[in-house]
MISEKOL-31312 format. One record per residue (C-alpha): x, z, y; chain; residue in three letters; residue number from 1. Coordinates in nm, 3 decimals. Example, Ala and Ser with C-alpha at 12.3 -4.5 7.8 and 13.67 -1.06 7.14 Angstrom:
2
+---------+---------+---------+-------+------+-----+
!    east !      up !   north ! kette ! rest !  nr !
+---------+---------+---------+-------+------+-----+
!   1.230 !   0.780 !  -0.450 !     A !  ala !   1 !
!   1.367 !   0.714 !  -0.106 !     A !  ser !   2 !
+---------+---------+---------+-------+------+-----+
//
This chain:
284
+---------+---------+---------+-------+------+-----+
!    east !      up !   north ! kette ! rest !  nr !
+---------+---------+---------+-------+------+-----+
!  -1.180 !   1.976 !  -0.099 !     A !  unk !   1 !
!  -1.376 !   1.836 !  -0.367 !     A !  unk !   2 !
!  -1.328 !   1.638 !  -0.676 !     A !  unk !   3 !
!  -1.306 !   1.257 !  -0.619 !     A !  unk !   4 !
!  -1.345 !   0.999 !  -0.872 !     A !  unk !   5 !
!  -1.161 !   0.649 !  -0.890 !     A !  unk !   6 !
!  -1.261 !   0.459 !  -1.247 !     A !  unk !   7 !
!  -1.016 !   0.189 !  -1.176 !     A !  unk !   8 !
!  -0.749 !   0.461 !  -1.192 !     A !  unk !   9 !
!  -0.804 !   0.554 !  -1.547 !     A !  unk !  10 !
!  -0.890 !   0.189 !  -1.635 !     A !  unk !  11 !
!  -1.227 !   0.167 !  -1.603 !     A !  unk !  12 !
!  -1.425 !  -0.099 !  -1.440 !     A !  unk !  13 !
!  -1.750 !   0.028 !  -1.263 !     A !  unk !  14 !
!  -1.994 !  -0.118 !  -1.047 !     A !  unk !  15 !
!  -2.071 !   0.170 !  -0.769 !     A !  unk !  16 !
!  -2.415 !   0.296 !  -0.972 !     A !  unk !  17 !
!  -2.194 !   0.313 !  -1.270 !     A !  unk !  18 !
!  -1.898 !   0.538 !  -1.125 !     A !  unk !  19 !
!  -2.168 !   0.723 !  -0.977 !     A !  unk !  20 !
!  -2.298 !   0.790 !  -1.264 !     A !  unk !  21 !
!  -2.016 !   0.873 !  -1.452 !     A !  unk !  22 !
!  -1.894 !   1.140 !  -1.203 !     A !  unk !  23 !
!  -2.234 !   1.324 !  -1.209 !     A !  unk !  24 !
!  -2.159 !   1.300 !  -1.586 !     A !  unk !  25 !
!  -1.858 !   1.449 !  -1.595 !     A !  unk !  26 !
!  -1.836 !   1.708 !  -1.280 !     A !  unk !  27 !
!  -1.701 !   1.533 !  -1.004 !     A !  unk !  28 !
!  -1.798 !   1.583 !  -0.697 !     A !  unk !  29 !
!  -1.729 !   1.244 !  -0.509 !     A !  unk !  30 !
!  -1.638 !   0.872 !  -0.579 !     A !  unk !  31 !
!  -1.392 !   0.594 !  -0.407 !     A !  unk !  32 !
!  -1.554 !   0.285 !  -0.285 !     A !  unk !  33 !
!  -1.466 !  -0.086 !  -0.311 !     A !  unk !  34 !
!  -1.611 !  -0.162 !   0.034 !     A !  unk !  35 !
!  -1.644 !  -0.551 !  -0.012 !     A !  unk !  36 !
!  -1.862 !  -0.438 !  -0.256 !     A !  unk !  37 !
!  -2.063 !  -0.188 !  -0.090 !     A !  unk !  38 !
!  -2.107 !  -0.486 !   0.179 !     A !  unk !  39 !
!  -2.262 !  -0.729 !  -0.041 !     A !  unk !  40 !
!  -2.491 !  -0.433 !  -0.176 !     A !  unk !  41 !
!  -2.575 !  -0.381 !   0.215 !     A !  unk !  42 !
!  -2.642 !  -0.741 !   0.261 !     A !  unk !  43 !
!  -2.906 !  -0.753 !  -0.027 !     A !  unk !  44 !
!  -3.074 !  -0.376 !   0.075 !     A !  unk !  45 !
!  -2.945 !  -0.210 !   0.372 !     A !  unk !  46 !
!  -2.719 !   0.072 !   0.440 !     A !  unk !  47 !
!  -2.994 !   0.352 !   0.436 !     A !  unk !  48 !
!  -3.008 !   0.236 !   0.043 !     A !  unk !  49 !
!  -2.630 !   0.287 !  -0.017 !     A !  unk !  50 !
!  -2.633 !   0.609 !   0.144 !     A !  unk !  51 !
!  -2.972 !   0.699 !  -0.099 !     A !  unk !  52 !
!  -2.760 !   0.610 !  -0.408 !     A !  unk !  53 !
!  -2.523 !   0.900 !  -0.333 !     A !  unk !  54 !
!  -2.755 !   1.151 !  -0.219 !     A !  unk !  55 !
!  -2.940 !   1.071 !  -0.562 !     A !  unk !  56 !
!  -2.639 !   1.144 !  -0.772 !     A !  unk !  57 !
!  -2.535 !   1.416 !  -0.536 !     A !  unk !  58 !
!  -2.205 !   1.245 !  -0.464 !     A !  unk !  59 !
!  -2.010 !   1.238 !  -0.154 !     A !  unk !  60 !
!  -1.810 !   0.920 !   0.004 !     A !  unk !  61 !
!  -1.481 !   0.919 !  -0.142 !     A !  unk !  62 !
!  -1.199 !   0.714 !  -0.014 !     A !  unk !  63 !
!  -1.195 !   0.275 !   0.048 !     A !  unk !  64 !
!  -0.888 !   0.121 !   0.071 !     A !  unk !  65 !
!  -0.830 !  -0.063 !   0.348 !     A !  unk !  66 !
!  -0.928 !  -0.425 !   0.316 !     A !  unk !  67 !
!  -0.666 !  -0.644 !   0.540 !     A !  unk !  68 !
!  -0.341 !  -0.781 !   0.488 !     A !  unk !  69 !
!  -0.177 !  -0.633 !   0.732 !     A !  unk !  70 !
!   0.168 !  -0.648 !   0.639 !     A !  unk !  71 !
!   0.244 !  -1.019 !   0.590 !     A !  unk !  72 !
!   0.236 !  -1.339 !   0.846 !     A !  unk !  73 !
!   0.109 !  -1.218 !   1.160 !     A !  unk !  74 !
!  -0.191 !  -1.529 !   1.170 !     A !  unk !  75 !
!  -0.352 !  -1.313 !   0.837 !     A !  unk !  76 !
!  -0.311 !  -1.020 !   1.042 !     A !  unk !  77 !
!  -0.475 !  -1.148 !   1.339 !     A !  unk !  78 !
!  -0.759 !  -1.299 !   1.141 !     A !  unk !  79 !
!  -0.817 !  -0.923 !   0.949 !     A !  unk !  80 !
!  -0.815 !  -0.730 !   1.249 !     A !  unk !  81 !
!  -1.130 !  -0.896 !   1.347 !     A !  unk !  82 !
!  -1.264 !  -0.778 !   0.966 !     A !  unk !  83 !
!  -1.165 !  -0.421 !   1.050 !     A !  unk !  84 !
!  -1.435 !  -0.367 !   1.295 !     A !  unk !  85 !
!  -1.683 !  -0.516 !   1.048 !     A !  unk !  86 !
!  -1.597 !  -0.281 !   0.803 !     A !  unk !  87 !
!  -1.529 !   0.019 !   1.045 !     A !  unk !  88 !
!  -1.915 !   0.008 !   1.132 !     A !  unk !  89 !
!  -2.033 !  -0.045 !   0.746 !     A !  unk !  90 !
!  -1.810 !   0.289 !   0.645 !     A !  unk !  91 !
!  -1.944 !   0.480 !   0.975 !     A !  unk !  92 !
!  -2.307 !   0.383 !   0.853 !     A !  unk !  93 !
!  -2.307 !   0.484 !   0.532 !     A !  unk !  94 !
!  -2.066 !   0.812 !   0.582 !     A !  unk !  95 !
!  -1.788 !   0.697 !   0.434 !     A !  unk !  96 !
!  -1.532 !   0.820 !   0.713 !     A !  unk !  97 !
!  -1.162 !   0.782 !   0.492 !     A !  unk !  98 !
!  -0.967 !   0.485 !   0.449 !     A !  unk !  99 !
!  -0.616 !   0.423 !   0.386 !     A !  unk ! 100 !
!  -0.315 !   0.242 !   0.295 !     A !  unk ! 101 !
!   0.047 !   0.187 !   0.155 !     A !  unk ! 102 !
!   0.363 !   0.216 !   0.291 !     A !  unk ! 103 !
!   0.655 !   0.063 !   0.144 !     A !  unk ! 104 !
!   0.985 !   0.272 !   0.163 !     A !  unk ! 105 !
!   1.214 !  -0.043 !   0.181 !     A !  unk ! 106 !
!   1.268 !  -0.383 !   0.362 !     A !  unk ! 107 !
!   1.460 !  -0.729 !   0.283 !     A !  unk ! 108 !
!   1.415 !  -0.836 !   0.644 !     A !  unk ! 109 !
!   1.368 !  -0.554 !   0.863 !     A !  unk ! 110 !
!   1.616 !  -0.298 !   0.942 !     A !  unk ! 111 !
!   1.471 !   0.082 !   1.008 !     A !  unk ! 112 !
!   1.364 !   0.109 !   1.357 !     A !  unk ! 113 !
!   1.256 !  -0.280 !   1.406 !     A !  unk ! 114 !
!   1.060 !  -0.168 !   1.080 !     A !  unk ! 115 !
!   0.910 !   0.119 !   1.218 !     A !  unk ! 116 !
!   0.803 !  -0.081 !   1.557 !     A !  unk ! 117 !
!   0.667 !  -0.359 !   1.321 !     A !  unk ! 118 !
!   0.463 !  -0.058 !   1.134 !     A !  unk ! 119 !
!   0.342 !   0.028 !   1.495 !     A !  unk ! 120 !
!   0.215 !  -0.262 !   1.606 !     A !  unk ! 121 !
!   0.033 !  -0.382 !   1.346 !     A !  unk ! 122 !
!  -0.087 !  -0.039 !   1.302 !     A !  unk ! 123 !
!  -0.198 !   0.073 !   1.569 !     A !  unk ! 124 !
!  -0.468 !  -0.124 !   1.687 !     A !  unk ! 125 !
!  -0.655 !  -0.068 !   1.298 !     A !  unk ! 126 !
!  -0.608 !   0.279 !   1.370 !     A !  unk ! 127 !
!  -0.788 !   0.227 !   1.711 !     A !  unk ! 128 !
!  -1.071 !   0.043 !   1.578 !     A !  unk ! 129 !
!  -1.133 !   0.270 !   1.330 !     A !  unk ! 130 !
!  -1.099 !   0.555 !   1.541 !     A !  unk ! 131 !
!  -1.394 !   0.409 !   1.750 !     A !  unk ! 132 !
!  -1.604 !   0.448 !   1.449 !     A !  unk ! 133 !
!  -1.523 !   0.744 !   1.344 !     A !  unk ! 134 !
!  -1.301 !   0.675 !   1.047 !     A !  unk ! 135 !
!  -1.006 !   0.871 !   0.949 !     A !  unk ! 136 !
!  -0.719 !   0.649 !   0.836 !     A !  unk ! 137 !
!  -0.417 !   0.786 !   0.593 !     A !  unk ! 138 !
!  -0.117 !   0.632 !   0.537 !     A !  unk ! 139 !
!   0.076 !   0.664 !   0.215 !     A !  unk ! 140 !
!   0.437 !   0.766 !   0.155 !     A !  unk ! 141 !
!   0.599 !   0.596 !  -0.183 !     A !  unk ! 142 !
!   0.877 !   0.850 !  -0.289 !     A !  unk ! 143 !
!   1.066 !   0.762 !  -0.602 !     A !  unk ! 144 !
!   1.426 !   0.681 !  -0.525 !     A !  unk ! 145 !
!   1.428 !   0.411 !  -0.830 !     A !  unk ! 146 !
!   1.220 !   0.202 !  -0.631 !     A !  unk ! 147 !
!   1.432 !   0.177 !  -0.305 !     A !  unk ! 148 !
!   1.757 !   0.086 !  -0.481 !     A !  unk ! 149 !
!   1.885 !  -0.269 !  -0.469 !     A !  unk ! 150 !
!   1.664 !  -0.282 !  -0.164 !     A !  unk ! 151 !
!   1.859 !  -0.398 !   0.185 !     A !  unk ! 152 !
!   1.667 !  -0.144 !   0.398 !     A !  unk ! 153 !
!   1.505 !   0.184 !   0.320 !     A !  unk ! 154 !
!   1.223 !   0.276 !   0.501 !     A !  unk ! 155 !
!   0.978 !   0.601 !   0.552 !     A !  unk ! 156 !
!   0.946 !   0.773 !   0.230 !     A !  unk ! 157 !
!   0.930 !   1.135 !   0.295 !     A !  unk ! 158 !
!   0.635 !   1.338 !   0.414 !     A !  unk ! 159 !
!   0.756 !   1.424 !   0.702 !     A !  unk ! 160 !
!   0.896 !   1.087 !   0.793 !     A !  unk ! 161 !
!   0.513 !   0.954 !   0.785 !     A !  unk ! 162 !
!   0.394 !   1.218 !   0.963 !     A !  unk ! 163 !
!   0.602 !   1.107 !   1.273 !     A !  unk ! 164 !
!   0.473 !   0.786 !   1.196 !     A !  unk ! 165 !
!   0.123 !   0.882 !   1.174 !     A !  unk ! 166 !
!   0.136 !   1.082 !   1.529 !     A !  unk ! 167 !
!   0.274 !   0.780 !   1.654 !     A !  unk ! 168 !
!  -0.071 !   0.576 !   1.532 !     A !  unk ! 169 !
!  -0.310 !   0.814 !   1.709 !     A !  unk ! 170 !
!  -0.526 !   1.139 !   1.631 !     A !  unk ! 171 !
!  -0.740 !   0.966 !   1.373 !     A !  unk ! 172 !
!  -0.413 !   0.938 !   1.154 !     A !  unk ! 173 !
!  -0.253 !   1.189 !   0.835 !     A !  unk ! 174 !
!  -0.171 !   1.129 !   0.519 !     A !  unk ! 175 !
!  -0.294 !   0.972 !   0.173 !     A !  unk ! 176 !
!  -0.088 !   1.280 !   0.026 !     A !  unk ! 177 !
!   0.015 !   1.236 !  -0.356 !     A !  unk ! 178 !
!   0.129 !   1.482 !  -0.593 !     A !  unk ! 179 !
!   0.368 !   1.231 !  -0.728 !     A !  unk ! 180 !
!   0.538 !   1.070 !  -0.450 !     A !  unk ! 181 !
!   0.564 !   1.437 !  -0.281 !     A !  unk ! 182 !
!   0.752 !   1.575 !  -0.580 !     A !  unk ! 183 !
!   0.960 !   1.223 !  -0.611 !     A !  unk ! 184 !
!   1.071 !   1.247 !  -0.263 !     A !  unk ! 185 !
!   1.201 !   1.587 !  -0.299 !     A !  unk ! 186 !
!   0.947 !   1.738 !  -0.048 !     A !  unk ! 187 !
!   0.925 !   2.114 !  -0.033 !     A !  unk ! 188 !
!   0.634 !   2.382 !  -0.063 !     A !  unk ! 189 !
!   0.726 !   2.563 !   0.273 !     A !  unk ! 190 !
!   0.704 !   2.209 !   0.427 !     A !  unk ! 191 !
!   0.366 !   2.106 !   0.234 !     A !  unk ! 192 !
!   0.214 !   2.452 !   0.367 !     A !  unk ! 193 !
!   0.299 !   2.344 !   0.673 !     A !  unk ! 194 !
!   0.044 !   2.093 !   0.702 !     A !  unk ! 195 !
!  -0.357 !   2.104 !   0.862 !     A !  unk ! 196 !
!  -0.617 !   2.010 !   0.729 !     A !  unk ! 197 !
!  -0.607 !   1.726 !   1.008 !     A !  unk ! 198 !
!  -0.271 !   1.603 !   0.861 !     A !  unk ! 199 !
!  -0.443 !   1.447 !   0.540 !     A !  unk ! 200 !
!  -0.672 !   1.177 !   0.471 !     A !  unk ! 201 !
!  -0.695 !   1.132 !   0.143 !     A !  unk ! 202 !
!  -0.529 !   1.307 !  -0.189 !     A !  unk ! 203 !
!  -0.409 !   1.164 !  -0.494 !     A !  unk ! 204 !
!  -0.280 !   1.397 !  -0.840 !     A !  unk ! 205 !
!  -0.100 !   1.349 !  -1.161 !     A !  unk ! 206 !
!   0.222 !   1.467 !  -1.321 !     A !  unk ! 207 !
!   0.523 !   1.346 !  -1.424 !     A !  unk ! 208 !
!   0.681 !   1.282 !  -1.789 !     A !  unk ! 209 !
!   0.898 !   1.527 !  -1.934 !     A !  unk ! 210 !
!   1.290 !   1.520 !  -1.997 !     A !  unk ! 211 !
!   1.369 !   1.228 !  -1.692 !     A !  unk ! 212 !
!   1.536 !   1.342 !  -1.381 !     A !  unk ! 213 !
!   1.347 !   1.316 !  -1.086 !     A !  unk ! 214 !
!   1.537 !   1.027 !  -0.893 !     A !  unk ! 215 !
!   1.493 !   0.873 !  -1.260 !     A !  unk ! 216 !
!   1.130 !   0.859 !  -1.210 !     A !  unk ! 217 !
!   0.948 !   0.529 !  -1.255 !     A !  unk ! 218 !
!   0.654 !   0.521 !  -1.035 !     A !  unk ! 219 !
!   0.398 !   0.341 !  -1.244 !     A !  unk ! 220 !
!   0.479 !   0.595 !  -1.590 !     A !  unk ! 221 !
!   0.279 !   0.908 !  -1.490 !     A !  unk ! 222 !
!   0.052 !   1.158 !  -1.707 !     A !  unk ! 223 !
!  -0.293 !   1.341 !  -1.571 !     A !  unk ! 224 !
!  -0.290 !   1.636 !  -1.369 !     A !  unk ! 225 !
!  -0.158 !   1.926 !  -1.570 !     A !  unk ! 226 !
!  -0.076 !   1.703 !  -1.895 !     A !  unk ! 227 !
!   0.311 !   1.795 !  -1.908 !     A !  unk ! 228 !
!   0.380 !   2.075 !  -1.663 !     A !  unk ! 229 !
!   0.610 !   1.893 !  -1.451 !     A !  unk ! 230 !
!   0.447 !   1.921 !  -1.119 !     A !  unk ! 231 !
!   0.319 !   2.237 !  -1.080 !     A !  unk ! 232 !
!  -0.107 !   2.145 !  -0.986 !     A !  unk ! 233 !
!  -0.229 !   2.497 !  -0.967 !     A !  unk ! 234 !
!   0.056 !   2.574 !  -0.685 !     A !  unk ! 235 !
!  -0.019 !   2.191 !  -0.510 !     A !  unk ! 236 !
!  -0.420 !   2.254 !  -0.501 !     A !  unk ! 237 !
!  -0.399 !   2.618 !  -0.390 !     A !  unk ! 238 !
!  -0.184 !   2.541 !  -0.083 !     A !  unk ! 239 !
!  -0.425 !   2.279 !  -0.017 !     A !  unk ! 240 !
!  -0.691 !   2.528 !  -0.001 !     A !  unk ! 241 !
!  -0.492 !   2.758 !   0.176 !     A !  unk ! 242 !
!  -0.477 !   2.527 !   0.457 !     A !  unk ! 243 !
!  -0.839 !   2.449 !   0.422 !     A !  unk ! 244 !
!  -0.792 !   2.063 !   0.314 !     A !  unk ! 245 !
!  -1.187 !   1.938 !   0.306 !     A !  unk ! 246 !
!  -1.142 !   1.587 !   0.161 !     A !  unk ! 247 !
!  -1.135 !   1.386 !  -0.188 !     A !  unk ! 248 !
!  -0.902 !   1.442 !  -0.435 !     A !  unk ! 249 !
!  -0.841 !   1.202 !  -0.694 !     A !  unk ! 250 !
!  -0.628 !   1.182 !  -1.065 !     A !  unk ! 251 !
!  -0.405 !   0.860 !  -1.026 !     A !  unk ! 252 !
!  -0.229 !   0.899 !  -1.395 !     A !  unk ! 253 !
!  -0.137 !   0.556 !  -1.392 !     A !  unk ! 254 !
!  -0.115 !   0.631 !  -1.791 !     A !  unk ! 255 !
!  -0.065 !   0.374 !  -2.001 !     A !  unk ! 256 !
!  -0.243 !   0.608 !  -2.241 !     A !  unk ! 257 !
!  -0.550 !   0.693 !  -2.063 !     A !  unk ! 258 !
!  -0.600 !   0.315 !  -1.943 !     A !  unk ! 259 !
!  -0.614 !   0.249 !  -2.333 !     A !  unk ! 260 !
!  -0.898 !   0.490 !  -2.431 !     A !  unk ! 261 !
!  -1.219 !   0.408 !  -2.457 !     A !  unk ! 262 !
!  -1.428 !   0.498 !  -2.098 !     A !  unk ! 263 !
!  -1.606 !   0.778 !  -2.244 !     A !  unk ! 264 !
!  -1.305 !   0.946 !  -2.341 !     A !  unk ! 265 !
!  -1.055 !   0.850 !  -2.028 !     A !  unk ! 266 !
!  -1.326 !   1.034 !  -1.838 !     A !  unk ! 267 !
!  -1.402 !   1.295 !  -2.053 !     A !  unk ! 268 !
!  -0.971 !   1.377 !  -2.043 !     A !  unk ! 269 !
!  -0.966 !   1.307 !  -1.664 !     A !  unk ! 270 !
!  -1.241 !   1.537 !  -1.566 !     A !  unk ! 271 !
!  -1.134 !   1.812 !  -1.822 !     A !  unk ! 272 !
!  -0.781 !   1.781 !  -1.650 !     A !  unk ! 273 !
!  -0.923 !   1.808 !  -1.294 !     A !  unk ! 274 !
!  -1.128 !   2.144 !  -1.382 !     A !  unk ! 275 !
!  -0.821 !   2.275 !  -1.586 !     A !  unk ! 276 !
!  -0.645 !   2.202 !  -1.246 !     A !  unk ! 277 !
!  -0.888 !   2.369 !  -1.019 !     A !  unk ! 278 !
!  -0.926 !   2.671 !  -1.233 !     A !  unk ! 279 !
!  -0.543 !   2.723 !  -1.240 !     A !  unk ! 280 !
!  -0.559 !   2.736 !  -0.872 !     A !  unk ! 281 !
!  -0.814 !   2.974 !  -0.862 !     A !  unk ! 282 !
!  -1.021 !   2.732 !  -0.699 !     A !  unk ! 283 !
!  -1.401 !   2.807 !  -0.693 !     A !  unk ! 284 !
+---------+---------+---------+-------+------+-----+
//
């Protein structure tokens, strides 16, 4: 696994030079894309150019974030599937193999299993086409119980519940695993060492603020990795590398804080947090 870097998740805006830059800067080892982005840089170079910009930073192809609506009225699903394949082939082309999406652990309309049938079949077929280009495809669980309540129908929101749901997509299909949501949804270690390497896509860490219950949590008021002691990092990364997890890892702090610092110093606190993190772990 290597150390991923996401700009927008310490509220920083970045063209994909820029974040590129900063994560040589600052010891990462990989960065996230914005793929409409990368497609307009394609358009006015070529792919071969992309892929030059991260060999010359000696970066690696983090994570995009799937680019459809895929959730709403079925005519804006039908029109994005046909985008899918577009961007399938630009991700294959210039390696960048992981994509994923969100989730939600409730519904107004939908009780469970319609839910999880309407989850299939708008699903599957993404996870098809992306399978055909070689793209792995992670789905992300949402854990905290404040945000299911008042909600009609709760839906998947446990690890394990998405792995079904994920085996259910096809082989190209684990999780976008987060530190946050895992510990939120009361998910345990024996369970999380469990896992493959194939079971995860993508991975997201942070920690919690101190003194509030966990099914007080609010989802948006985290910390960095490591910043309270809350969620225990060092135990979270080693299991990863126990099971040999090979992809990104990324800090989502969603801190208030952080987004509020200037960019040199939200990066200079997010990468010291993600070597702190890896050197708890015993990670090398």
């Amino acid at each position: 696994m290597f150390k991923n870097l996401n700009p927008g998740m310490i509220g920083i805006h970045a063209s994909l030079s820029g974040a590129l830059e900063m994560a040589a800067q600052h010891g990462f080892d990989g960065v996230d894309l914005h793929l409409p982005d990368v497609a307009d840089m394609v358009r006015r170079t070529s792919p071969e150019e992309v892929k030059g910009l991260f060999e010359r930073s000696g970066q690696r192809p983090g994570n995009w974030g799937l680019p459809i609506e895929w959730h709403g009225a079925r005519q804006k699903w039908t029109e994005g599937r046909a985008s899918v394949r577009t961007c399938a082939a630009l991700a294959r082309d210039i390696g960048a193999l992981r994509t994923t999406t969100v989730v939600m652990p409730w519904s107004d309309e939908r009780a469970f299993d319609e839910n999880y049938a309407f989850h299939v079949e708008r699903l599957k077929p993404v996870a098809e086409v992306l399978g055909e280009h070689g793209c792995l495809f992670g789905l992300e669980f949402i854990g905290p119980k404040t945000l299911r309540l008042g909600r009609k129908y709760e839906f998947i929101y446990t690890m394990e519940g998405m792995l079904a749901l994920c085996r259910d997509l096809g082989p190209n299909v684990g999780l976008l695993l987060d530190l946050w949501h895992w510990y939120t949804s009361r998910g345990t270690w024996e369970d999380l060492a469990k896992l493959s390497n194939d079971d995860i896509v993508n991975v997201h860490v942070n920690d919690a603020p101190a003194g509030i219950p966990v099914d007080e949590q609010i989802d948006n008021r985290r910390c960095l990795p490591g910043e309270t002691g809350v969620l225990d990092i060092a135990r979270f990364l080693g299991v990863l590398d126990a099971i040999g997890y090979d992809g990104p890892v990324t800090a989502e702090p969603f801190s208030a804080r952080v987004n509020t610092l200037s960019p040199q110093d939200a990066l200079r606190e997010t990468s010291e947090a993600m070597h702190r993190a890896w050197d708890a772990a015993g990670i090398t």
